[in-house]
KELUMKOL-471715 format. One line per 10 residues: number of its first residue (from 1); for each residue x negated, y, z of C-alpha. Coordinates in nm, 4 decimals. Example, Ala and Ser with C-alpha at 12.3 -4.5 7.8 and 13.67 -1.06 7.14 Angstrom:
BEGIN
1 = -1.2300:-0.4500:0.7800 | -1.3670:-0.1060:0.7140
# end
This chain:
BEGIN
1 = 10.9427:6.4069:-10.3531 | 10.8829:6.2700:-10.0069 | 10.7356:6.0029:-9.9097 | 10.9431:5.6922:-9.9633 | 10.9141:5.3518:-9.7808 | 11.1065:5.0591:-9.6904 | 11.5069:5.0744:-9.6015 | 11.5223:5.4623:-9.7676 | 11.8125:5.4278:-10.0764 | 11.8898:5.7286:-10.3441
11 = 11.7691:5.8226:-10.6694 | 11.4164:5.9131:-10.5307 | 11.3816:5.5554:-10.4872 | 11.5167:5.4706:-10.7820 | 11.3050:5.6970:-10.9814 | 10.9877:5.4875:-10.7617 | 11.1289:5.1973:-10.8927 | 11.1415:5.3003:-11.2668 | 10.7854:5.4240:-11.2473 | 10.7037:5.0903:-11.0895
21 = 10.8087:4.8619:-11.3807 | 10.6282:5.0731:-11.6215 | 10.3054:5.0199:-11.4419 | 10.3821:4.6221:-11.4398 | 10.5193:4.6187:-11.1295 | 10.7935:4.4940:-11.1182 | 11.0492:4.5649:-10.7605 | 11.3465:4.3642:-10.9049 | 11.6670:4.5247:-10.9909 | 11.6816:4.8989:-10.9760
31 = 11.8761:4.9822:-10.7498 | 11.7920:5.2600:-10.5747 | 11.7745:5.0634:-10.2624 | 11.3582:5.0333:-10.1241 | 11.3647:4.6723:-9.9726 | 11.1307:4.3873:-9.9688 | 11.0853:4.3917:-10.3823 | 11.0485:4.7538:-10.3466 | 10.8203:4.7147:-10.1103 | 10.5964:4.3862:-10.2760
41 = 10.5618:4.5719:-10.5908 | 10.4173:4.9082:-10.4281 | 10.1957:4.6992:-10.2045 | 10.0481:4.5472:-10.5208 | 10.0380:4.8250:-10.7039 | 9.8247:5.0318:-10.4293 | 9.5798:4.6948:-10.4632 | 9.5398:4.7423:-10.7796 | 9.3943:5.1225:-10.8079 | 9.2290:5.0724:-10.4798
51 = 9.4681:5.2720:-10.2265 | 9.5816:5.1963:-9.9189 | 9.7985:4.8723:-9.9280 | 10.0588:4.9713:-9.7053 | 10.3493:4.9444:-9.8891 | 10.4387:5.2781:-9.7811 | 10.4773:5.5272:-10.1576 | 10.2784:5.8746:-9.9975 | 10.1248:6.1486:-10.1929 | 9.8402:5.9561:-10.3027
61 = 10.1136:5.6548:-10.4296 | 10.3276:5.8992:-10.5665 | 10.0905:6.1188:-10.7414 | 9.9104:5.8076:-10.8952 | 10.2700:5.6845:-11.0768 | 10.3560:6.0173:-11.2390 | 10.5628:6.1507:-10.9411 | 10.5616:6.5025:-10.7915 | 10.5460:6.5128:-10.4416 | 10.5876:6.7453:-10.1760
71 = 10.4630:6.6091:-9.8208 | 10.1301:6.5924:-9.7159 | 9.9678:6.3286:-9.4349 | 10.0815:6.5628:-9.1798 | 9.7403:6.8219:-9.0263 | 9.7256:6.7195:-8.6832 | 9.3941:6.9423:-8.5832 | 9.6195:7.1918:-8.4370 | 9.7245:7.0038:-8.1825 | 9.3586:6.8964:-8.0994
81 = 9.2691:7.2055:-7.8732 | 9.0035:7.1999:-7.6086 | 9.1904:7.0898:-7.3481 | 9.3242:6.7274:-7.5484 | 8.9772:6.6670:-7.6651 | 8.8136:6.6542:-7.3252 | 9.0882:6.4119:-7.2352 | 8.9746:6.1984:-7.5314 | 8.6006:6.2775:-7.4701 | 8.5947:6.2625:-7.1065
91 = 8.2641:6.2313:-7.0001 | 8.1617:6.5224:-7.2530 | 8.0817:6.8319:-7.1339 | 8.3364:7.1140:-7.1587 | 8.0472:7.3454:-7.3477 | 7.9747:7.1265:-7.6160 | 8.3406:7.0498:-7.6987 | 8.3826:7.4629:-7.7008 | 8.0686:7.4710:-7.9387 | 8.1081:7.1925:-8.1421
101 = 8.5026:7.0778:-8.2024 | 8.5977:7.3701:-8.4110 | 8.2974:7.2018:-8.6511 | 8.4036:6.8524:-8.6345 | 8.7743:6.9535:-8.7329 | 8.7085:7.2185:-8.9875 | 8.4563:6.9292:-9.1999 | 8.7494:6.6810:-9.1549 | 9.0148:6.8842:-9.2867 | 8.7573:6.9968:-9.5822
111 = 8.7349:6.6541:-9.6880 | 9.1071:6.5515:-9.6346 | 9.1072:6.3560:-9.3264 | 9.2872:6.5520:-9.0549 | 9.5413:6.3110:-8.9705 | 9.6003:6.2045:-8.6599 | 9.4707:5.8535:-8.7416 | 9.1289:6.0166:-8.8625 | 9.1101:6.2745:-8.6294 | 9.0918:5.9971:-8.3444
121 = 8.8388:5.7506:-8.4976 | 8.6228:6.0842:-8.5216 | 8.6312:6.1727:-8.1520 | 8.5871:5.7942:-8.0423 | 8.3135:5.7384:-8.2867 | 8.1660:6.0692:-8.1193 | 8.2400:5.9511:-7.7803 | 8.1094:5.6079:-7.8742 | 7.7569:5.7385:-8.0391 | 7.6835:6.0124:-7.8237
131 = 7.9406:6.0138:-7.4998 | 7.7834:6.4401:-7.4405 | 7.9994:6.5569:-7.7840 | 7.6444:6.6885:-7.9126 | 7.4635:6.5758:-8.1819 | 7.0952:6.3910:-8.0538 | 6.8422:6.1480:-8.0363 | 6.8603:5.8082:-8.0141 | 6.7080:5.7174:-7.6862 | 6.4198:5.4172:-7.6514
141 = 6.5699:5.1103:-7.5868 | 6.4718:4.7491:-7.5826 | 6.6657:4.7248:-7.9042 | 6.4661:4.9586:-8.0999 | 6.0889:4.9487:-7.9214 | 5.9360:4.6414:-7.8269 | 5.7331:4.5635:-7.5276 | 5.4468:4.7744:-7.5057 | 5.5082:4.8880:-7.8761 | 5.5030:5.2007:-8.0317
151 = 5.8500:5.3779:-8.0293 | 6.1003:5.2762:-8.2781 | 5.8669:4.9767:-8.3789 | 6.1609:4.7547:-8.4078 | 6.2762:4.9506:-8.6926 | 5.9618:4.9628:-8.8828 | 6.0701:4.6763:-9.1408 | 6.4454:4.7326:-9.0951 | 6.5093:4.6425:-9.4778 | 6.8778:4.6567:-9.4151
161 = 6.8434:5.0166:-9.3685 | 6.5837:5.1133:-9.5990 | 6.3220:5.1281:-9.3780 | 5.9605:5.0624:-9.5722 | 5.7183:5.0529:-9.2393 | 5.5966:5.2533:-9.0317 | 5.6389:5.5456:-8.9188 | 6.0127:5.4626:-9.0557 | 6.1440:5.3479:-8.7251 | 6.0864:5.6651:-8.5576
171 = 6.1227:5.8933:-8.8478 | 6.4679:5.8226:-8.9289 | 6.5528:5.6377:-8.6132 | 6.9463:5.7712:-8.4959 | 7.0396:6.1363:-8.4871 | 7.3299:6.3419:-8.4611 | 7.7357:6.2950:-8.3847 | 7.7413:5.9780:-8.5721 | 7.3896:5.8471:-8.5233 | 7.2688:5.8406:-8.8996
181 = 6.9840:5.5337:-8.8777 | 6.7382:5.4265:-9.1854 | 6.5771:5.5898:-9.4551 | 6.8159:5.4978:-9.6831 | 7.0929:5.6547:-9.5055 | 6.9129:5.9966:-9.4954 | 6.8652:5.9734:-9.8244 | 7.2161:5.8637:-9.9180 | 7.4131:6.1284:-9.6870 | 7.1266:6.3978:-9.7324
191 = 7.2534:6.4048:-10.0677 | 7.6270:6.3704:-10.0589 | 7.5789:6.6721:-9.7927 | 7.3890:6.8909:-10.0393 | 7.0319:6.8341:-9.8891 | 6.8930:6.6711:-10.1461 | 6.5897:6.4752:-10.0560 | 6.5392:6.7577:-9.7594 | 6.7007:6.5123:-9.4993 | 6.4243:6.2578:-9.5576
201 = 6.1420:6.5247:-9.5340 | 6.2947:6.6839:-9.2178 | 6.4650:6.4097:-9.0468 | 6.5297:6.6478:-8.7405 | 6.8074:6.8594:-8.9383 | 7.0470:6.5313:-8.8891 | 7.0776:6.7234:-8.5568 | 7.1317:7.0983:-8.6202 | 7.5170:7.1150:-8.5384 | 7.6442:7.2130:-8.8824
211 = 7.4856:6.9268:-9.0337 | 7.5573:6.6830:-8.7999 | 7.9138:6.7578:-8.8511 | 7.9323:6.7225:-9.2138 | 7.7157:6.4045:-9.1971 | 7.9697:6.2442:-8.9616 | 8.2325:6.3377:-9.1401 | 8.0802:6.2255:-9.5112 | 7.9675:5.8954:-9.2914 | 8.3495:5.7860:-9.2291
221 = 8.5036:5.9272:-9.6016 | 8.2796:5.7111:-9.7653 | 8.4241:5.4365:-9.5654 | 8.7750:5.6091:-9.5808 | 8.9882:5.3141:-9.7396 | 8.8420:5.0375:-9.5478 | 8.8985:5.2549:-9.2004 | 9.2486:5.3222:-9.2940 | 9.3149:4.9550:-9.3435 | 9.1485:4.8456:-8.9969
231 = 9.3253:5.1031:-8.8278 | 9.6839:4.9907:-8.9981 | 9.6214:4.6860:-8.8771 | 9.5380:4.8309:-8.5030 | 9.1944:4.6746:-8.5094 | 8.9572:4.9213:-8.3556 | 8.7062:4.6248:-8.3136 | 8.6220:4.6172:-8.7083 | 8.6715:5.0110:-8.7449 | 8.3781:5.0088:-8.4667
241 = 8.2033:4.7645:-8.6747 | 8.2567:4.9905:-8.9902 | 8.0599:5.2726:-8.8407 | 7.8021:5.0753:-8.6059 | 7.7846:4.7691:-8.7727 | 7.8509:4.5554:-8.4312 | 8.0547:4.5885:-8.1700 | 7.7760:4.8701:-7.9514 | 7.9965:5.1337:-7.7395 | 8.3146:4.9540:-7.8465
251 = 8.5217:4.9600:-7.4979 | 8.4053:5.3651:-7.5125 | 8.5904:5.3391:-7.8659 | 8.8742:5.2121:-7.7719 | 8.9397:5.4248:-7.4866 | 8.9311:5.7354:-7.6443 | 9.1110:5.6249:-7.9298 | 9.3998:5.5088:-7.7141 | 9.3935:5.8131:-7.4996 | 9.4304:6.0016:-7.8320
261 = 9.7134:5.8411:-7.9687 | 9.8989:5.8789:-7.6612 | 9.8129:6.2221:-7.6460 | 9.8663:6.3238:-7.9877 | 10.2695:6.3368:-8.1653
# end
């Protein structure tokens, strides 16, 4: 079964409609016809087993009401060579998008997320973080060292982020493609990585490529549903905000992202 959304008619639909009503959902009369009751009760339904509420019955829709499906979110990593992504990452250097895209796009389409849509809000949020396409250091700032203070000082007693004094700041201070910040982020993506505890005792591996490319990716799965529904919405301010927690490197964002989607089908 394909994926089925509003103004499609046939028994596919009808079948949707069926399963719909046994789940409590009711779309109205079954008709075969998907229109606006179609569409209400598939919206609610996706609420209520935390999907995507886009009205819109995909795999994930499909396969949750009994139905077999046959399309996939189409894989659009093939058509992000080297030569799109150093449209999208402009400033990057050409070496580092040789070396490191093939890593970025082989953790995304491990985990799933090799849709165009995903894809993109990768490569900004690379572009945004690091601008070079290489996983590093957070630089010293006046945002993160005070006056005269030791490096990173700022983050000392960053609660928020797990951080339980010094030498915290500087120990897990930002690192790699996404720019992983806070003990408790280490510790939280160390482990959904496979590192264990490891990325807390050797901060520094946040930037060995391989790493740093699973971390990012982990990073935006985790915060897959609410990303999807930002970007439905075309609000690349609060998918920033998802990631950085403000609004930091947000016109670098939104520039790559909207080079992307004009670049990609």
């Amino acid at each position: 079964m394909k994926t089925l959304k509003e103004g499609m008619k046939g028994p596919q639909v009808k079948k949707l409609q069926q399963k719909l009503v046994e789940a409590g959902f009711n779309p109205g009369e079954i008709d075969g016809e998907f229109g606006n009751g179609t569409e209400a009760a598939v919206i609610n339904f996706q609420k209520s087993i935390g999907l995507l509420a886009d009205g819109i019955a995909g795999p994930k829709t499909l396969q949750a009401l009994g139905l077999k499906f046959t399309e996939e979110m189409p894989n659009a990593s093939l058509q992000v060579t080297v030569a799109v992504a150093s449209k999208i990452l402009f400033f990057a250097p050409l070496d580092n998008i040789k070396k490191y895209l093939p890593l970025i796009l082989t953790e995304l389409e491990k985990e799933g997320l090799n849709d165009k849509q995903f894809i993109l809000m990768a490569l900004a949020t690379i572009r945004a973080e690091t601008e070079s396409c290489a996983p590093v250091s957070e630089y010293l700032s006046r945002y993160n060292t005070s006056p005269g203070g030791k490096p990173f000082d700022l983050y000392d007693n960053r609660r928020d982020i797990g951080n339980q004094g010094p030498p915290d700041g500087e120990s897990f201070k930002g690192r790699g493609f996404i720019q992983l910040t806070g003990r408790a982020n280490y510790l939280k993506y160390g482990k959904a990585i496979g590192l264990g505890k490891q990325l807390v005792d050797n901060p520094d591996l946040a930037n060995d490529p391989e790493i740093a490319a699973r971390l990012l990716v982990k990073f935006l799965k985790d915060k897959e549903m609410k990303i999807r529904e930002a970007l439905l919405e075309d609000d690349l301010k609060a998918a920033r905000r998802l990631v950085n927690g403000g609004s930091h490197g947000l016109d670098r964002f939104t520039d790559s992202f909207k080079t992307g989607d004009k670049l990609l089908a």
